[in-house]
VOGU-3710 file (C-alpha; in Angstrom, 3 decimals, decimal comma):
1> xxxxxxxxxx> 23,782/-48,781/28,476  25,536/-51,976/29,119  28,324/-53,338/30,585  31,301/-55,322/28,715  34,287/-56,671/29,240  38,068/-55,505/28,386  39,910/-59,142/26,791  43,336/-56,772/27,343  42,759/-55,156/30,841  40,362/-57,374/32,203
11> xxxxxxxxxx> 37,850/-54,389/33,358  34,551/-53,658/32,455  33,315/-50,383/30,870  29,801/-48,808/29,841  28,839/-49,743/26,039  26,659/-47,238/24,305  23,902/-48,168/22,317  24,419/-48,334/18,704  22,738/-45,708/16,925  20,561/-45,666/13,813
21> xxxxxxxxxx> 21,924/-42,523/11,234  19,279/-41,205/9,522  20,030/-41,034/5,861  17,625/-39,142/3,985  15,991/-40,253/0,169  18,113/-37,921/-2,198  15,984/-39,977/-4,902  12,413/-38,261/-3,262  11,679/-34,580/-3,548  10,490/-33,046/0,027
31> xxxxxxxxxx> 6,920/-31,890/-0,242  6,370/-28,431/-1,503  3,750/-26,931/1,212  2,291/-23,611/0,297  3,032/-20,729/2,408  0,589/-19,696/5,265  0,057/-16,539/7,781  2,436/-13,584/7,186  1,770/-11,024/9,496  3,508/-8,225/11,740
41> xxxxxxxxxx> 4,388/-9,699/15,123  2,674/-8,148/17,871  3,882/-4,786/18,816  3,118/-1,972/21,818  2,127/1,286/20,472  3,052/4,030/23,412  4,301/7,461/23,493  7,497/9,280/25,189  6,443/11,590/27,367  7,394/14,280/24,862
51> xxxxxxxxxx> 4,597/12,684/22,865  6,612/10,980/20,627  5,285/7,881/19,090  7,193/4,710/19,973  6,552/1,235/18,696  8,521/-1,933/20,925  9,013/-5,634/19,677  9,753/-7,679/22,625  10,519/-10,741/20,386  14,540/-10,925/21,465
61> xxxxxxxxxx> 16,266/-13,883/23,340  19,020/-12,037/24,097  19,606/-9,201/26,727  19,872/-6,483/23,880  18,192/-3,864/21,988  18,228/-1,757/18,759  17,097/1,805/19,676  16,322/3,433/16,318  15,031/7,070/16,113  13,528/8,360/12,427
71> xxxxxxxxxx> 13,001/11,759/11,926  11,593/13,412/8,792  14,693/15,660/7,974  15,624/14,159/4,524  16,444/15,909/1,289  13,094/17,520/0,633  13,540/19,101/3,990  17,040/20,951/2,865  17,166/24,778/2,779  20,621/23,614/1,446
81> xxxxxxxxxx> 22,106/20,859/-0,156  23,963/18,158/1,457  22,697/19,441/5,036  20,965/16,626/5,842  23,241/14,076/5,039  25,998/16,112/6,614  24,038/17,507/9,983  22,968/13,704/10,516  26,259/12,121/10,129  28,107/15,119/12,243
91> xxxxxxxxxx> 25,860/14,252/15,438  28,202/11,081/16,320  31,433/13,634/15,845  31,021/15,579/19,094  28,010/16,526/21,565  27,988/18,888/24,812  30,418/17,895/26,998  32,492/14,974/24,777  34,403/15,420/21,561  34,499/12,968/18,676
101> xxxxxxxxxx> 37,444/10,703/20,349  35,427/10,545/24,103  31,814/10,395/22,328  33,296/7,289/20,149  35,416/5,730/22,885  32,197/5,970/25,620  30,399/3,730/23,269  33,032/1,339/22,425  34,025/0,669/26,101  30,022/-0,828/26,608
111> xxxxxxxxxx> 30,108/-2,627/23,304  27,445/-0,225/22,058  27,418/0,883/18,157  26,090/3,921/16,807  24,832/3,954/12,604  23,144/6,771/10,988  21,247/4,424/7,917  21,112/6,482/4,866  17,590/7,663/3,693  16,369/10,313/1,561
121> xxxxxxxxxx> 13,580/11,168/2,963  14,469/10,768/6,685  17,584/11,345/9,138  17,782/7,784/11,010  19,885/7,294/14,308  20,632/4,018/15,557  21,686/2,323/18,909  22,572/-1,399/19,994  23,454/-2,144/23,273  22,819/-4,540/25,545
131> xxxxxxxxxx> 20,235/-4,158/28,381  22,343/-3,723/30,956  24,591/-0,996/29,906  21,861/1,189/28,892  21,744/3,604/32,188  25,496/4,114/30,886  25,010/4,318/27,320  21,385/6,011/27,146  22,008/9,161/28,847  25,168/10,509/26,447
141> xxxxxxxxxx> 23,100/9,258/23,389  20,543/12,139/24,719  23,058/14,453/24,988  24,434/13,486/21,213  20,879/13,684/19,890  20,020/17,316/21,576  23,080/19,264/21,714  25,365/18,201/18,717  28,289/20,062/18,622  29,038/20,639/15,282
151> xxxxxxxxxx> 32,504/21,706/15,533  34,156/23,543/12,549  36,983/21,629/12,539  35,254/18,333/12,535  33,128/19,495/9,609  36,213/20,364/7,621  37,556/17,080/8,072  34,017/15,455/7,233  33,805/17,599/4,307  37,383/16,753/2,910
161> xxxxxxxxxx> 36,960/12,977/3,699  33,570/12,770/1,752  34,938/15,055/-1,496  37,343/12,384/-1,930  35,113/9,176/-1,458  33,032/11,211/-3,750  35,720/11,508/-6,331  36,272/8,160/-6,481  32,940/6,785/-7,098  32,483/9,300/-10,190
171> xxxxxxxxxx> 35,467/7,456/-11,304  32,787/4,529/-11,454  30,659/4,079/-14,339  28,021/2,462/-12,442  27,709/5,447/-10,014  27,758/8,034/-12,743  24,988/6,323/-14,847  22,653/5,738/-11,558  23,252/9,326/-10,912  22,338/10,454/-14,129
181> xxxxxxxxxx> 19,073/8,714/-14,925  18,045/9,625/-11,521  18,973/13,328/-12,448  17,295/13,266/-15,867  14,047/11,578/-14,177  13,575/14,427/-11,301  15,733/16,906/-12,514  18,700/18,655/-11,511  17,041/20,830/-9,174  14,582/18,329/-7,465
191> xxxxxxxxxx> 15,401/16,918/-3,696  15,763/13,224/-5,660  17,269/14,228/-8,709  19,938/16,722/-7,959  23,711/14,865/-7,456  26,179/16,395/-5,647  29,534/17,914/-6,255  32,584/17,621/-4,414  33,002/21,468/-4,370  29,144/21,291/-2,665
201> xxxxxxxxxx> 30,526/20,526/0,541  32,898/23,779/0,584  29,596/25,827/0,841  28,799/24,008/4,894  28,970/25,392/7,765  28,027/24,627/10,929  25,575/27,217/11,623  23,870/25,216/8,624  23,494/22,089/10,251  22,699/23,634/13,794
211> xxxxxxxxxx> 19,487/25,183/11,997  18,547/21,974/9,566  18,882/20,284/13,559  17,517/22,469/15,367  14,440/22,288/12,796  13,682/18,892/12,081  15,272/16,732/15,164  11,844/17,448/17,107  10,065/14,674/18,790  6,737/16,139/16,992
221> xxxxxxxxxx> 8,579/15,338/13,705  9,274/11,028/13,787  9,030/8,633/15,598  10,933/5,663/17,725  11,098/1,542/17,131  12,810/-0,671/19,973  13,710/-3,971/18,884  14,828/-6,610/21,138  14,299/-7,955/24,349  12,096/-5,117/25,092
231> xxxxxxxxxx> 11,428/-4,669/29,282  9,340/-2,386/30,957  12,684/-0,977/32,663  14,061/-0,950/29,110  10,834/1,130/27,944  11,345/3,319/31,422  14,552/4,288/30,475  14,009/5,373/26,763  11,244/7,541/28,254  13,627/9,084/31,206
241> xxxxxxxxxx> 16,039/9,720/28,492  14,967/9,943/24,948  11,572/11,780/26,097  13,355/15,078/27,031  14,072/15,604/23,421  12,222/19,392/22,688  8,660/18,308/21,197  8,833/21,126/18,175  6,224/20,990/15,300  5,727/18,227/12,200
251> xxxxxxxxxx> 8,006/19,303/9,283  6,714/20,284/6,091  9,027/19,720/2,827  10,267/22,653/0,851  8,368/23,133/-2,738  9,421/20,785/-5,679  10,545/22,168/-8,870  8,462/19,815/-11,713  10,193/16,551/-13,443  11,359/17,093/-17,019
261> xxxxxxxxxx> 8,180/16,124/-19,103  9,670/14,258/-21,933  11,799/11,363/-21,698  14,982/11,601/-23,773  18,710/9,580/-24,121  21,980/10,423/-22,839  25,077/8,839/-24,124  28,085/10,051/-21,882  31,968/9,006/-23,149  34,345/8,284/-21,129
271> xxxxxxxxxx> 37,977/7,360/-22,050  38,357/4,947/-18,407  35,630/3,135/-18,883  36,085/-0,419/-20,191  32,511/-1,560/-20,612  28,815/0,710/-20,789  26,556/1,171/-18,264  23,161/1,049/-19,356  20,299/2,109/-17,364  16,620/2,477/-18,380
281> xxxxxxxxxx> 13,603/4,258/-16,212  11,213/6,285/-15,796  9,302/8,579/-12,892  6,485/6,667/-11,092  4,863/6,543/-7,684  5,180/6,699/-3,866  4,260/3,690/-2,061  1,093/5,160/-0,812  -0,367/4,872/-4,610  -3,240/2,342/-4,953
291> xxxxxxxxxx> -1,127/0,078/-8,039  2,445/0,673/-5,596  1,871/-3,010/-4,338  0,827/-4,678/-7,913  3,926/-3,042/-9,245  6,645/-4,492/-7,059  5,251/-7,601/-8,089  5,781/-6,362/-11,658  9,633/-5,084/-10,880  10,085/-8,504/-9,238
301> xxxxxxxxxx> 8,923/-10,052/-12,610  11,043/-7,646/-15,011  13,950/-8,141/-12,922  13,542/-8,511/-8,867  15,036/-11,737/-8,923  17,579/-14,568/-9,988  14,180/-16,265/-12,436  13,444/-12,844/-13,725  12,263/-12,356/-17,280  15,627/-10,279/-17,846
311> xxxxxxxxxx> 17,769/-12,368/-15,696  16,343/-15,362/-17,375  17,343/-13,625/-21,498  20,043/-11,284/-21,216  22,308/-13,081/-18,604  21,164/-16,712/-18,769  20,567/-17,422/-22,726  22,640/-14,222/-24,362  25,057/-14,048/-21,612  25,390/-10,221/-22,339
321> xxxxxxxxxx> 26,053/-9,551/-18,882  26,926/-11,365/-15,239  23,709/-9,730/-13,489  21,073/-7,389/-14,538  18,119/-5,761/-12,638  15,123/-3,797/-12,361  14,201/-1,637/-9,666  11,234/0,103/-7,921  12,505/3,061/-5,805  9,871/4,518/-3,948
331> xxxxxxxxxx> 10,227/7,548/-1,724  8,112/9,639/0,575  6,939/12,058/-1,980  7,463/10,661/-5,503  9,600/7,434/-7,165  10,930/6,113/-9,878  12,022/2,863/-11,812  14,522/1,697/-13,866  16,715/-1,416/-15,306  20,408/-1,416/-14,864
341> xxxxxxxxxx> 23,298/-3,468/-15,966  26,763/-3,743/-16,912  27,616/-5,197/-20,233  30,685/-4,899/-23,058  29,979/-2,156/-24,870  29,713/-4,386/-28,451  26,986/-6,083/-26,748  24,917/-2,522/-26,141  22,855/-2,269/-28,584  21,536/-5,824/-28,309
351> xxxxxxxxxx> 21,218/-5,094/-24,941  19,044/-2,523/-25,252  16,740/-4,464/-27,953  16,572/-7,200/-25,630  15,073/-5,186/-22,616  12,574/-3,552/-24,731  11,489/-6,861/-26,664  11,359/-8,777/-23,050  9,069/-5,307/-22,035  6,805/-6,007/-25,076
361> xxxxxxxxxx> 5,527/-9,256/-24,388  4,611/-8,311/-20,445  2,280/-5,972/-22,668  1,595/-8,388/-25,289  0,011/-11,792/-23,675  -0,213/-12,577/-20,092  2,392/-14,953/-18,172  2,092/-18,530/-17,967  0,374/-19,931/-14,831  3,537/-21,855/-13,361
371> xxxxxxxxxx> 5,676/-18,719/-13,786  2,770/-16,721/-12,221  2,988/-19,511/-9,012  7,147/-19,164/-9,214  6,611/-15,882/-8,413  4,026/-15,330/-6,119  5,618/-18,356/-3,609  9,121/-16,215/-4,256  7,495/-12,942/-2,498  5,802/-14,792/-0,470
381> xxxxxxxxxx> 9,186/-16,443/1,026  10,369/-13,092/0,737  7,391/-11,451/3,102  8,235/-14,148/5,341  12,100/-12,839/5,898  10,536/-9,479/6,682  9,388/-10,614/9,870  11,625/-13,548/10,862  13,064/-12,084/14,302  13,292/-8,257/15,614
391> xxxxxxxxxx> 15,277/-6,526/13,954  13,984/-7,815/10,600  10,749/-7,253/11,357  11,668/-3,536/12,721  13,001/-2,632/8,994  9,797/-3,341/7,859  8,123/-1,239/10,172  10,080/1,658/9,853  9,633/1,430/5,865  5,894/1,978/6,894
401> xxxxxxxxxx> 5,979/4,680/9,171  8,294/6,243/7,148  6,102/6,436/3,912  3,106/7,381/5,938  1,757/3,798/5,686  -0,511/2,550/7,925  0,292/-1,007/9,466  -2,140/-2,645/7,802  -0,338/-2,345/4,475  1,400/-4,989/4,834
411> xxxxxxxxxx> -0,673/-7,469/4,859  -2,329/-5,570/2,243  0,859/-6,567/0,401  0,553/-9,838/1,129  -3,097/-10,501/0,154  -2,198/-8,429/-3,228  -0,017/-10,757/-4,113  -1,777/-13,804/-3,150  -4,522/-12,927/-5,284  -2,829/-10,764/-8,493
421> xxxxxxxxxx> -3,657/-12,632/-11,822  -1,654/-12,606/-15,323  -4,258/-10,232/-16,598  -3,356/-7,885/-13,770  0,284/-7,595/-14,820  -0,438/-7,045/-18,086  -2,471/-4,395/-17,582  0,175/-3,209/-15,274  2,845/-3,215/-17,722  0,639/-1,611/-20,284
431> xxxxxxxxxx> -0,065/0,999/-18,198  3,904/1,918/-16,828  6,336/-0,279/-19,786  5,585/1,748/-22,437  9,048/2,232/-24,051  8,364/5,751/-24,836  7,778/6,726/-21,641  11,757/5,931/-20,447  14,722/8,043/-20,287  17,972/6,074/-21,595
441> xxxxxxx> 21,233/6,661/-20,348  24,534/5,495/-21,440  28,507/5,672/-19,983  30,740/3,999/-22,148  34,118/3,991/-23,951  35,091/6,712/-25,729  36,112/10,143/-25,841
//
């Protein structure tokens, strides 16, 4: 710096430097560089003492952690319906020696949260906290875990709170039809297909979830990720606490009844609804089947994505309808696929055409190469997400080890999709698209 002079006081001060603002070239596109290594951060493999497997990424800058325990207690574990939902979500509403308001108000007075993430397949507990309130925290999340309470009267009020949150989504369109072609793909009677009733919940009681918990919260039967800034004290006091959970015995799921065999259509009136819900799909796969990969490329294309073939027709150039999608729902045991969308119910009809038309040309002729390139460098962006930080990159590892994936497959994934050709997704959709190979479901106006 140097010094000048003041003309009105007569004193000196310190004159900064002028500085040069960098304006960037609006005119001049940035270069476009192609993606390079996606991989899963390093991670420690270990085991509680109970034996059960743990996985820890130390990749966090801050003095916290995500504690998330998955256990395979799901709906095609159920000896009745709605038990696994309900005995997962009643764990955090009581335990040995607190009730709901001193379990809740424990937590909230170390700034730790509880979640119970909704699966299917798998009952999923959840802790954040930071490091230093864990010898607090960690010893009543034990006790919650092990010894659940599952008072009656708690249950009651669970059960009445749920009947009317699920009153009023069947009062949504959208919720009925995904309901529906879910139920017409499995089947009423299959652990993904069946949909729930608000008089379902009346049937509970707490000597039903005490069993389903009793059965399935074993440390033989899932596993545990800790995300964050992952110590060896942090590690030491997961095992103190978390590894006298009983050890118990890998769970095996109830029989399946089998999926309808023929596709068919539903049309269902209602005199509420203002515009028709139209959903498409069809039962596929698991993730563990060799074309799972090559096929979420394929969703992706149909209608993963804002430059989707149906994103780019029915909402772009027809303007049927503000967003449309496809979907590839894999689960443990089976899957399934389907297009949704909302659209006025005039418009239906060429909807419908419209999906099926876009459908027959993936099975027709094989995409150009520069929509081929939009979409690989799309997923590829996409894979890179999946392990930007911790707690991203713990998502994706419990998707694994939930399906029964080794780690591997993901950069199985990634290589698939680096090297999938046009000619591959055609064969693809020639293989799953057929059109008579979909149920089609409808709720719209009428009586």
């Amino acid at each position: 710096m140097e010094r000048a002079l003041c003309f009105l006081s007569g004193k000196t001060y310190l004159r900064r430097p002028k500085t040069t603002i960098f304006m960037p070239n609006r005119r001049k596109m940035p270069p476009i560089r192609p993606v390079g290594d996606i991989s899963l951060p390093p991670l420690r493999e270990w085991r509680l003492r109970n034996g059960m497997p743990a996985y820890s990424i130390d990749m966090g800058a801050q003095p916290g952690v995500r504690i998330e325990l998955v256990f395979f207690a799901g709906r095609p574990y159920e000896q009745k319906r709605l038990v696994s939902r309900a005995a997962a979500d009643m764990m955090g509403e009581g335990c040995l020696g607190y009730d709901a308001t001193a379990l809740s108000d424990h937590f909230d007075y170390y700034g730790a949260s509880i979640s119970f993430p909704i699966s299917l397949d798998t009952t999923n507990v959840a802790l954040l906290c930071l490091n230093k309130h864990l010898p607090e925290v960690l010893p009543v999340f034990a006790t919650m875990l092990a010894e659940p309470a599952f008072d009656d009267q708690e249950l009651r009020r669970f059960c009445k709170q749920h009947q009317q949150l699920l009153r009023e989504d069947l009062s949504q369109s959208d919720v009925v039809a995904y309901r529906e072609i879910t139920g017409a793909i499995f089947g009423a009677g299959h652990p993904y297909g069946y949909n729930s009733k608000p008089e379902d919940f009346d049937t509970l009681a707490p000597t039903d979830l005490l069993t389903h918990h009793q059965r399935y919260v074993q440390a033989a039967n899932g596993f545990i990720i800790i995300a964050g800034r992952v110590t060896p004290e942090v590690e030491t006091m997961i095992d103190r606490y978390l590894g006298q959970l009983p050890t118990g015995m890998p769970a095996e799921p109830v029989p399946f009844p089998p999926c309808p065999p023929m596709p068919g259509s539903l049309r269902l009136p209602r005199p509420d609804a203002w515009q028709t819900s139209l959903r498409i799909g069809k039962q596929l796969f698991s993730r563990r089947h060799p074309d799972a990969d090559a096929f979420y490329i394929l969703d992706t294309l149909v209608g993963g994505y804002f430059g989707s073939r149906l994103m780019m027709n029915i909402r772009e150039d027809k303007g049927y309808t503000y967003n449309i999608e496809s979907s590839f729902d894999p689960m443990l045991y089976d899957g399934c696929w389907y297009v949704e969308c909302e659209v006025a119910h005039e418009a239906a009809n060429d909807t419908l055409a419209e999906i099926y038309r876009e459908l027959a040309l993936l099975r027709k002729q094989p995409i150009l190469a520069d929509e081929l390139d939009m979409l690989k460098n799309y997923l590829l962006g996409t894979y890179l997400t999946m392990v930007d930080g911790p707690f991203n990159t713990a998502e994706l590892l419990k998707t694994l080890l939930a399906d029964r994936l080794p780690l591997a497959a993901f950069s199985q994934m990634v290589e698939t999709t680096r090297n999938i050709t046009a000619e591959n997704l055609q064969q693809l959709a020639q293989t799953y698209l057929q059109p008579d190979s979909f149920w089609e479901v409808r709720v719209e106006p009428g009586e």
